[in-house]
C-alpha positions in Angstrom: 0.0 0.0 0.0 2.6 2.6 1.0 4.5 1.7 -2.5 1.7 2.1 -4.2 0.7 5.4 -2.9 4.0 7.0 -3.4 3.8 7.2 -7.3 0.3 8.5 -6.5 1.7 11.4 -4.8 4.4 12.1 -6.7 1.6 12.5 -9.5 -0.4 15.1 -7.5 2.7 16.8 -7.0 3.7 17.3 -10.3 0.2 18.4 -11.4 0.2 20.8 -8.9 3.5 22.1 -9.7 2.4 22.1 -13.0 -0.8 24.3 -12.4 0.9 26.6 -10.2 3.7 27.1 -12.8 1.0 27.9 -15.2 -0.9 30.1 -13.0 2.4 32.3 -11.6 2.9 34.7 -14.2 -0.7 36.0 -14.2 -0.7 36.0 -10.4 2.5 37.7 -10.5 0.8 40.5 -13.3 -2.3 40.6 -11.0 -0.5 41.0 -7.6 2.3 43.7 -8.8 -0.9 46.1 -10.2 -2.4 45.8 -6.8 1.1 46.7 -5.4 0.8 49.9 -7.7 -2.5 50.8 -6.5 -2.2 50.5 -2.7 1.1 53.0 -3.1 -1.0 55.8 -5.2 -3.8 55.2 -3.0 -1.3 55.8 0.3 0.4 58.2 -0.7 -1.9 60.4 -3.2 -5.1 59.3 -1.6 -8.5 58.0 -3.4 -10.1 54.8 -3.2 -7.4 51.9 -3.7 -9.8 49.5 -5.3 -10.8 52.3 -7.9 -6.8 52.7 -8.7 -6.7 48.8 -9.2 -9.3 48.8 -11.7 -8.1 51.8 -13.3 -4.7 50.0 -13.9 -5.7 46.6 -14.5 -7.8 47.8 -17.5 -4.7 49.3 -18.8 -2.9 45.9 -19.1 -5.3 44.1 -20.2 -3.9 42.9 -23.3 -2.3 40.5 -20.2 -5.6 38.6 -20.1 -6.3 37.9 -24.0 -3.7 35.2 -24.7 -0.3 34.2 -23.6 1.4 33.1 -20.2 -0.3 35.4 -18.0 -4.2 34.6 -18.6 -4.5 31.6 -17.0 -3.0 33.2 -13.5 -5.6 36.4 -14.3 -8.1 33.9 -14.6 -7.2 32.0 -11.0 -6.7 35.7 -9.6 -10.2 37.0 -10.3 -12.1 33.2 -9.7 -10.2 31.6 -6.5 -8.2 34.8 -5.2 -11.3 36.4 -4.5 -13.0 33.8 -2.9 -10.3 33.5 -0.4 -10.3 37.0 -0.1 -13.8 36.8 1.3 -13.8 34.0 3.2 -10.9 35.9 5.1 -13.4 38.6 5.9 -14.9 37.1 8.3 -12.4 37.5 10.3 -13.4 41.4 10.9 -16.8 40.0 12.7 -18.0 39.3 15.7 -21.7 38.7 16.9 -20.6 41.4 19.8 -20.1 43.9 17.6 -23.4 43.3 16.0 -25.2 42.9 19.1 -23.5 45.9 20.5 -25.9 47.8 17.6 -29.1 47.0 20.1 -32.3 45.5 18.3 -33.7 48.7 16.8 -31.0 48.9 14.4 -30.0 45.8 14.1 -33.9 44.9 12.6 -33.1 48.3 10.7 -29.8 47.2 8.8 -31.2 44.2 7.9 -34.2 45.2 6.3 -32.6 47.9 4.7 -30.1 45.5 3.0 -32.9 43.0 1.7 -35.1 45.8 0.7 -32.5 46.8 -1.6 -31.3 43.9 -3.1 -34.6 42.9 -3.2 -35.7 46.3 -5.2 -32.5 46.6 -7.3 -33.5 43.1 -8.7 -37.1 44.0 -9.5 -36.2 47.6 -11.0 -33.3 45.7 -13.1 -36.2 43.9 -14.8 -38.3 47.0 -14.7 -35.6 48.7 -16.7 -34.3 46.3 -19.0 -31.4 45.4 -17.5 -32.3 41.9 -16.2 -32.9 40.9 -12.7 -29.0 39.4 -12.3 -27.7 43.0 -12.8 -29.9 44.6 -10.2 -29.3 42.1 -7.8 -25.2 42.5 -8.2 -25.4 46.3 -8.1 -28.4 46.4 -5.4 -26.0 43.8 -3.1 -23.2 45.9 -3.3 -25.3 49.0 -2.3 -26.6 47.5 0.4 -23.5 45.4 2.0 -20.0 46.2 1.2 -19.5 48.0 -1.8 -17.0 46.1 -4.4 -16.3 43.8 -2.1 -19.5 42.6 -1.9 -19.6 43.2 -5.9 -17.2 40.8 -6.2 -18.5 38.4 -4.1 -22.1 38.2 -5.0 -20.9 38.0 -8.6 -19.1 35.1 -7.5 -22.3 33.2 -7.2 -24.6 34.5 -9.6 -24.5 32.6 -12.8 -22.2 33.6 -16.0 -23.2 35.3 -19.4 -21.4 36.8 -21.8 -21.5 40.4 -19.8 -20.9 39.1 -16.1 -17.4 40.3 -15.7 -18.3 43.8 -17.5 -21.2 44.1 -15.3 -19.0 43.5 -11.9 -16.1 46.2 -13.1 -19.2 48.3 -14.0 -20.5 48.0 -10.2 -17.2 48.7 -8.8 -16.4 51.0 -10.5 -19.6 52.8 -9.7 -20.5 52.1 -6.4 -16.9 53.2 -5.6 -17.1 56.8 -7.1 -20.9 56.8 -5.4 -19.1 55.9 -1.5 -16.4 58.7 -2.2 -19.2 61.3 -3.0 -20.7 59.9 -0.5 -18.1 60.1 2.3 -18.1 63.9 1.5 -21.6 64.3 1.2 -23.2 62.4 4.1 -21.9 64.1 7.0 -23.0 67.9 5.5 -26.4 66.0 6.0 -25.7 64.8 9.0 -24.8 68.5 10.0 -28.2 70.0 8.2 -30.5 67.6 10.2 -28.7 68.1 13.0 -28.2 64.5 14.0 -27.0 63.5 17.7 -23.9 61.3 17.7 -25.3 57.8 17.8 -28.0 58.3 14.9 -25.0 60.0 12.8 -23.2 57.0 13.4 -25.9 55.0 12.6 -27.0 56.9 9.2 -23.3 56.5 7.9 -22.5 52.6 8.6 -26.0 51.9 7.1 -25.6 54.1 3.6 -21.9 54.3 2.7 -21.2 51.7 0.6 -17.4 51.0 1.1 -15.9 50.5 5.0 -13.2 53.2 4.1 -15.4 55.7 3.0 -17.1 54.9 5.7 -14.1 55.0 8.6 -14.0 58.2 7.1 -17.0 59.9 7.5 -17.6 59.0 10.7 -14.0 59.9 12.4 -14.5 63.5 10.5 -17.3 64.1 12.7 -16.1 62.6 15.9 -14.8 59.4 17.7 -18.0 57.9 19.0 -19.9 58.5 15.4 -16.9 56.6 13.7 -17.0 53.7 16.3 -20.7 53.5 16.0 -20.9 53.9 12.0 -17.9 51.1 11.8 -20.0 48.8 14.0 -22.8 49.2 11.4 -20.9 49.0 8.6 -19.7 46.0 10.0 -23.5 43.9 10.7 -24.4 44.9 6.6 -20.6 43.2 5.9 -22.0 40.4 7.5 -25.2 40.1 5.9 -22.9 39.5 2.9 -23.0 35.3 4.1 -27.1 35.0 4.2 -27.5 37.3 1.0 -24.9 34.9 -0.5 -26.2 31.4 0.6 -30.0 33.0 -0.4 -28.9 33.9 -3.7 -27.0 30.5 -4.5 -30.8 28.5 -4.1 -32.7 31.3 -5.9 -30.2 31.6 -8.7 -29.9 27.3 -9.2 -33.4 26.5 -9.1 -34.4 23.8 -11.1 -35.4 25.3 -14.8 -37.4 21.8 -15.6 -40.2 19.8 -13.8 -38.8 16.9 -12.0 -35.1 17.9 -12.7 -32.9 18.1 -9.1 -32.1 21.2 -7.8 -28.0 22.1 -7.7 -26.7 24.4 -5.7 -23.1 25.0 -5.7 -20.6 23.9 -2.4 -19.3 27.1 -1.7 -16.8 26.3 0.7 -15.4 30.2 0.7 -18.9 31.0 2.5 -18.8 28.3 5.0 -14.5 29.6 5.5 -16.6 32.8 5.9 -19.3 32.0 8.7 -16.9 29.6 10.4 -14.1 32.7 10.4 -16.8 34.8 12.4 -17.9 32.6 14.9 -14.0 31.4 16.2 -13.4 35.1 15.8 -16.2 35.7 18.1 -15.1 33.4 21.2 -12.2 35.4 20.8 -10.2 32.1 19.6 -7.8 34.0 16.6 -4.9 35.7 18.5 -4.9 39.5 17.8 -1.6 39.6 15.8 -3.1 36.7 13.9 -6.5 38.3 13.3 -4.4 41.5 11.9 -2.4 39.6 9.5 -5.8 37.4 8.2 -7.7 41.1 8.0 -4.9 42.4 5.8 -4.5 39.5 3.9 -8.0 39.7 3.0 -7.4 43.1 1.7 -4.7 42.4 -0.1 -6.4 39.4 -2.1 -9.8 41.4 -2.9 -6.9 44.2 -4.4 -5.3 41.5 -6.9 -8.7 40.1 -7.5 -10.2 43.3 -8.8 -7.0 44.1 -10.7 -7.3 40.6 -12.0 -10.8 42.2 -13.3 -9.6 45.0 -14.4 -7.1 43.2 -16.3 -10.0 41.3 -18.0 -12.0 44.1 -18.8 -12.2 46.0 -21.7 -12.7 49.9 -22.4 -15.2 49.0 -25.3 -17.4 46.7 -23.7 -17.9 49.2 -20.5 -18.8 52.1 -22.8 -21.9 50.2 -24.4 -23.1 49.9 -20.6 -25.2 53.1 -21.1 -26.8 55.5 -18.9 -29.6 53.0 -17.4 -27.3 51.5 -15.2 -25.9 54.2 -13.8 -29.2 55.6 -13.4 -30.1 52.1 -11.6 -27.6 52.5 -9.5 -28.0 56.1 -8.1 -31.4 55.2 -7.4 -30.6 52.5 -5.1 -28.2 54.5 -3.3 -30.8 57.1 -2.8 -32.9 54.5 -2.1 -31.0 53.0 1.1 -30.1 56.6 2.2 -33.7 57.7 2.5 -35.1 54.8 3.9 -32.5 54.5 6.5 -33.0 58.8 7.1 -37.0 58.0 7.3 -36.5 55.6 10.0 -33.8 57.8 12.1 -36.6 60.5 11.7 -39.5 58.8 11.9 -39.3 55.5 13.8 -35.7 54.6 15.9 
């Protein structure tokens, strides 16, 4: 048995070795544009994930045939996903609990009213259900992070990976305006500290822009609007596993219904709960939090990299209109209950 195993092994290896020498040089292309766009976005400021598109487009000739494409391809598909699984470990239920129920009920509705409402007005519209569902999750959760994760599970057409650089890019220039905007209404309706806090973890679509916002007003609206911020990231899991039964329903009578083992989700969900029984070491947690960062960078210049200028231009004017609306959408229902109901 143990001699026969050994030329089993030795197989695996090789094909492994194999794959990942295949793979390097697009994972190499992929990972040295994200190291481009974390240094402008340190030291010139603006959204990093907006720089990484911005220069992944502008290689990607990279992507269309060659050595790299196959490591662009692993970058955007399997980068990602570990990326996101990783986020969980930015989560814990005391945070979210720490929210009390009022806004805890509030968040969540708020990000299944608009995921729920982007999909319908992307039919509406006639930009199909799958587009307003990607643009109305990221919206409502995480920004391109949640972009690139709910496209992760949707199913593929010929314009998925144009749609998702579409999103990002969007709802990323929508959560810088935002970041400016937000607190002069704050200011206006004269919002106390914890309702601030609350107004600006439940609209701003990016956890940067975010941070931002609220430490520019003061320190207890920014720990309050990153707690927020933090309970929509984590409505990123259910919205995920919901979407992965709705979107492989069975299209035939009779015919079994497949949904997909996503094992990054269930890295995701099991990352929260050891992170809340304070299991992960601090030093260990920073390093998994970064690393997460780091892989959703070379996973969106991996997009990037596959995207092309031509194919985002024929996008048109409905989408961005689509997604404007959500984002006024979420702002004003989360201002009418603030106002109104909490």
């Amino acid at each position: 048995m143990v001699e026969d195993a050994s030329p089993v092994a030795a197989s695996r290896f090789q094909r492994g070795n194999a794959l990942f020498r295949s793979a390097f040089p697009g994972l190499l292309a992929a990972a040295t544009v994200a190291m481009a766009a974390t240094f402008l976005s340190e030291h010139y400021g603006g959204p990093v994930m907006l720089f990484a598109l911005l220069l992944g487009i502008a290689f990607q000739f990279l992507s269309q045939e060659g050595r790299c494409a196959h490591g662009i391809e692993v970058a955007a598909r399997n980068v990602l996903r570990f990326g996101v699984a990783l986020l969980g470990a930015r989560i814990t239920v005391e945070q979210i609990a720490s929210l009390g129920i009022g806004p805890l009920i509030a968040v969540i509705v708020g990000v299944v009213l608009t995921v729920a409402v982007g999909g319908l007005a992307g039919r509406a519209m006639g930009l199909g259900g799958r587009f307003g569902v990607l643009s109305g999750g990221a919206v409502a959760i995480c920004g391109a992070s949640a972009a690139l994760a709910i496209a992760s599970i949707l199913p593929k057409d010929e314009d998925s990976e144009r749609d998702t650089i579409f999103t990002v890019i969007a709802v990323t220039t929508l959560s810088t305006v935002a970041m400016i905007f937000y607190p002069m209404v704050v200011g206006f309706l004269q919002l106390d500290t914890v309702n601030a806090g609350f107004f600006l973890g439940s609209t701003i679509h990016d956890v940067a822009q975010v941070v931002g916002a609220g430490y520019s007003i003061s320190e207890r609206t920014g720990d309050f609007a990153t707690f927020t911020k933090l309970l929509r990231v984590a409505m990123l899991l259910p919205v995920m596993f919901t979407l992965a039964v709705i979107y492989h329903v069975p299209k035939e009578p009779g015919q079994k219904r497949k949904i997909p083992f996503q094992g990054f989700l269930l890295a995701f969900a099991a990352l929260v709960a050891v992170n809340s029984a304070g299991a992960i070491p601090e030093p260990l947690r920073l390093v998994m939090v970064d690393a997460s960062r780091w892989c959703l960078v070379i996973a969106i210049s991996a997009l990037g990299m596959k995207t092309s200028l031509q194919a985002l231009a024929q996008v048109g004017v409905r989408p961005i209109a689509l997604i404007v609306a959500q984002t006024l959408f979420l702002a004003l229902f989360i201002l009418g209950l603030i106002l109104f109901v909490l």
